[in-house]
Every structure is written in C-alpha cells, then in structure tokens.
C-alpha positions in Angstrom: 48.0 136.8 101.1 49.5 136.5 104.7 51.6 132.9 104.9 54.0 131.0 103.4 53.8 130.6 99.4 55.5 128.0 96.9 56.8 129.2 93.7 55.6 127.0 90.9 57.9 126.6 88.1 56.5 125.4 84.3 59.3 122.4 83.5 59.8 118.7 82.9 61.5 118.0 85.7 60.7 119.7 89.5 63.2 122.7 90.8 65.1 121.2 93.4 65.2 124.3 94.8 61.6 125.8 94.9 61.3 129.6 95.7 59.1 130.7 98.7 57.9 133.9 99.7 56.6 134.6 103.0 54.3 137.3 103.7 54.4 138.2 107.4 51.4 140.2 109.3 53.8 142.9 110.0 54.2 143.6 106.8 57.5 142.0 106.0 58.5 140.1 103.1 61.0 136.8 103.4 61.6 135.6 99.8 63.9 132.3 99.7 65.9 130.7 96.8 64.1 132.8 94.0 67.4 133.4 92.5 68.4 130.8 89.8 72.4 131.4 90.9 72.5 131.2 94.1 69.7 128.9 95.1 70.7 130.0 99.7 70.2 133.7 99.1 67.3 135.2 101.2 66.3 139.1 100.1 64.1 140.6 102.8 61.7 143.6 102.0 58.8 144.8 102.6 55.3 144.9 101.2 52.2 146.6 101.2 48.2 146.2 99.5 46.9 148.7 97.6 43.8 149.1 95.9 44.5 150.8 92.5 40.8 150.3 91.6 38.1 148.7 93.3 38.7 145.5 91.1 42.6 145.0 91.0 44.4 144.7 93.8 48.0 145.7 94.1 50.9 145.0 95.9 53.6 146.9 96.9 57.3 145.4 97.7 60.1 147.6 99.1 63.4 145.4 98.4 66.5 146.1 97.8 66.9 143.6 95.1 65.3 143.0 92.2 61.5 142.2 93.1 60.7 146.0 94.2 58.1 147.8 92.3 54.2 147.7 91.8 53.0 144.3 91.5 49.0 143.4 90.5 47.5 140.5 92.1 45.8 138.5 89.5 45.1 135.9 91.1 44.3 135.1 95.0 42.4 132.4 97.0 43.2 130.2 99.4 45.3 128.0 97.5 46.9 130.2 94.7 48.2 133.5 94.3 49.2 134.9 90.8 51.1 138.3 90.9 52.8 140.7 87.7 54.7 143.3 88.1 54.4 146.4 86.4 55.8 148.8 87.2 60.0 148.7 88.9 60.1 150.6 92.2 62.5 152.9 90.3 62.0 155.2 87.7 65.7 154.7 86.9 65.8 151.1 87.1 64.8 150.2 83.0 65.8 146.5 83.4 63.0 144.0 83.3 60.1 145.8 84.4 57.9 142.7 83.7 57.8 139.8 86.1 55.6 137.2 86.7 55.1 134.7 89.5 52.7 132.1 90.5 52.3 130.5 93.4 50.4 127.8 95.7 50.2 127.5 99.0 52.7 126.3 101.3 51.3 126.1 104.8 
C-alpha cells in the first residue's frame, strides 16, 4: 500500500483535479484535492493495517476530516488499490458511513 495513489473517477470527461493519497512508511497519510469544493485542500492523518480476518484486510485512518474510520481493502496489487469504508471513526459521527475509493498507482 506504501506510495503515492491516483484517485480514479467514473465520468465522461477526466477530473482536472485528480485526488491522491499518499501512504508514507511512517505511517502517515497525505490525501490531496479529494474534496470536490476546494480542489488545494490537503487533510493529513494517519493510518494503520489491520487484519480483521486472515482474508480481509483492513485499514485504519486517524483524520480529522471526513475519511477517518475502518476502511476494508478490497482490492490491492501493484497497480490498483480498492478500499470501503465501513465503519466512521466515531460512534457519534452518523453521516455517510459508506465510502468508496479506487485507485491506481501513481509512482
């Protein structure tokens, strides 16, 4: 998972903004432009695997914004990454539990 990731987006026309997320060895996350507003913001976290089962991987993101919670890694190789999010990172946070993001790589 470690690198630099492109958000792929399902349109007729390409984002002229694409999202990347950065996973870092140290366990930091970078994630840039994934906000359809304000296409400069950068939210910072951090993120870790877990192995729910022996099968499905998860992963773990500490942010302060929106992309915290429990997310499952559906798919990984070495040139995509599909992630889900199911669970929010809190218990009071009811607002859009499910996200999805899919990815190829960048770098």
């Amino acid at each position: 998972i470690l690198g630099l990731w492109k958000q792929v987006t399902y349109t007729l026309k390409e984002d002229p903004y694409p999202a990347y997320w950065s996973f870092e060895e140290s366990g930091e996350l970078i994630i840039k432009n994934d906000d359809p507003v304000s296409h400069k913001e950068k939210t910072e976290g951090q993120y870790e695997i877990l192995m729910k089962s022996l099968f499905v991987p998860h992963l773990e993101i500490s942010a302060s914004t929106s992309f915290g919670g429990l997310w499952r890694i559906e798919k990984l190789n070495k040139k995509v990454l599909v992630i889900c999010r199911v669970a929010n990172s809190s218990k009071e946070n009811k607002a859009h539990p499910y996200l999805r993001r899919e990815f190829v790589k960048a770098d």
